[in-house]
N, C-alpha and C positions, 0 to 999 in steps of 0.2 A: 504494500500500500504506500501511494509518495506522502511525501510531509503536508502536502495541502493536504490528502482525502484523510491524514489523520488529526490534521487541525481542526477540519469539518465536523467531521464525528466528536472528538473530545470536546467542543464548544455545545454542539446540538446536546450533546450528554450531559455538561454542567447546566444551559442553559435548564433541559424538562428537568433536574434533580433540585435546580435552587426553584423551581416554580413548585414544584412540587410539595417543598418545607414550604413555601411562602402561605399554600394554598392551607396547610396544617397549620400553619400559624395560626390562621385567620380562624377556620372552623372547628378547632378540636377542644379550646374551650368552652364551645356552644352546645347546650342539651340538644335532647333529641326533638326538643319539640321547637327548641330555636332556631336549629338547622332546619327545619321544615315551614318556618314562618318567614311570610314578606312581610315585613312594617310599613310597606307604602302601596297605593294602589297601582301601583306599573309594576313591570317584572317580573322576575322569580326569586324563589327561596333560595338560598345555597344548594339546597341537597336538590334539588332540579336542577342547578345551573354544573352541578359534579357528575349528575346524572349527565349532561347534555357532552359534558367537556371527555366524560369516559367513551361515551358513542363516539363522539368526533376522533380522536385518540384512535378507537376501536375501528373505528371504518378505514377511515384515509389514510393511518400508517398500520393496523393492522391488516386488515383486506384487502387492500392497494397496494402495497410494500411487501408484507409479510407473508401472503395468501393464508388468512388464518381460517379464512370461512366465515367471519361475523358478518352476520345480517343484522341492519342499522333500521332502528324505528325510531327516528328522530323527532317526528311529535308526542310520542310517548315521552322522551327522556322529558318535556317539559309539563306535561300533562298527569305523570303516575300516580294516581291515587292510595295504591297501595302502601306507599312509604315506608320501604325499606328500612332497619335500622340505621344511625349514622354510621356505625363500625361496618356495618355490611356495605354501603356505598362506597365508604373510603378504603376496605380493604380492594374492592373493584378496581376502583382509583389506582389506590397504589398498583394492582397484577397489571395494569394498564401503561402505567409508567414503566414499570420491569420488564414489559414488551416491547413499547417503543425503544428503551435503550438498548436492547438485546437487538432490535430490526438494525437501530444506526450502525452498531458495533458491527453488524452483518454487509454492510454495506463495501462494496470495493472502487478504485477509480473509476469504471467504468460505470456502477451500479447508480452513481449519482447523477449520472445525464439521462439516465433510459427515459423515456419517454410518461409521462406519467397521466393517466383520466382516471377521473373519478365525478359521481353525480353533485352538484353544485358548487364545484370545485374547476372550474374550467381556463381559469388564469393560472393552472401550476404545469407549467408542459413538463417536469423534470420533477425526478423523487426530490431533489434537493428545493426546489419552489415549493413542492407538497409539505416536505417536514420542518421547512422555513414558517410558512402558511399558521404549520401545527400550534408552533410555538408560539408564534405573536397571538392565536385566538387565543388559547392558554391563557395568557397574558394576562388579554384585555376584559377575558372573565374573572382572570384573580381579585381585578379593581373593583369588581361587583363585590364580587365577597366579602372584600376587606370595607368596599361602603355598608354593605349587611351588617357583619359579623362586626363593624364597630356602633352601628344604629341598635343591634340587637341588645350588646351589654353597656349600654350606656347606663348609670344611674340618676 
């Protein structure tokens, strides 16, 4: 592997591992019933929004990247009624993250330019645009949670 394609990998790998404590940061304070609450009339709960963020994760670099066979019901992740335990969603979460770093690590020179489609996903021609993609949504849902999960324990 040259020194770029392991540059690549070991940044995409710190990158989803610090988002990953970030995202623990935020919600692992919070009861079960907190993680499952919106305080505002827009949005979603956390535990819908880890829901959504595990599908995303699970689709685009598992079933597109890793051929793992996950099938994605994406208005479910924001919809579920049932409401999992919070340890049951985040241990998800985390087999979720432990896959994607396992996909990067799998990854060779050549494996970062193949050509990459997925359904609503149409601006990533290349695995490395897709788990480029991953990481910034990641992200910019961790800022929900941490607006949540700091509205939720406010006194």
């Amino acid at each position: 592997m040259s020194e770029l394609s392991q540059a690549v990998s070991a940044a995409f790998v710190s990158e989803f591992r610090s988002h990953a404590a970030s995202l623990h940061k935020w919600v692992d304070p919070l009861s079960d019933e907190q993680f499952w609450k919106n305080p505002f009339s827009y949005g979603n709960s956390a535990g819908h929004l880890i829901l959504h963020l595990t599908g995303n994760l699970s689709y685009y670099i598992g079933a597109r990247i890793a051929a793992t066979g996950y099938i994605r019901n994406r208005d479910l992740e924001f919809a579920e009624a049932r409401r999992p335990s919070k340890t049951e969603v985040l241990r998800s979460f985390d087999d979720t993250i432990t896959m994607v770093i396992a996909t990067i690590h799998r990854q060779s020179d050549s494996d970062w330019s193949l050509p990459y489609s997925a359904e609503r996903l149409s601006d990533a021609p290349n695995r490395f645009a897709a788990v480029l993609h991953c990481a910034t949504h990641l992200y910019h849902h961790i800022g929900q949670i941490n607006f949540l999960s700091r509205e939720l324990t406010k006194s």
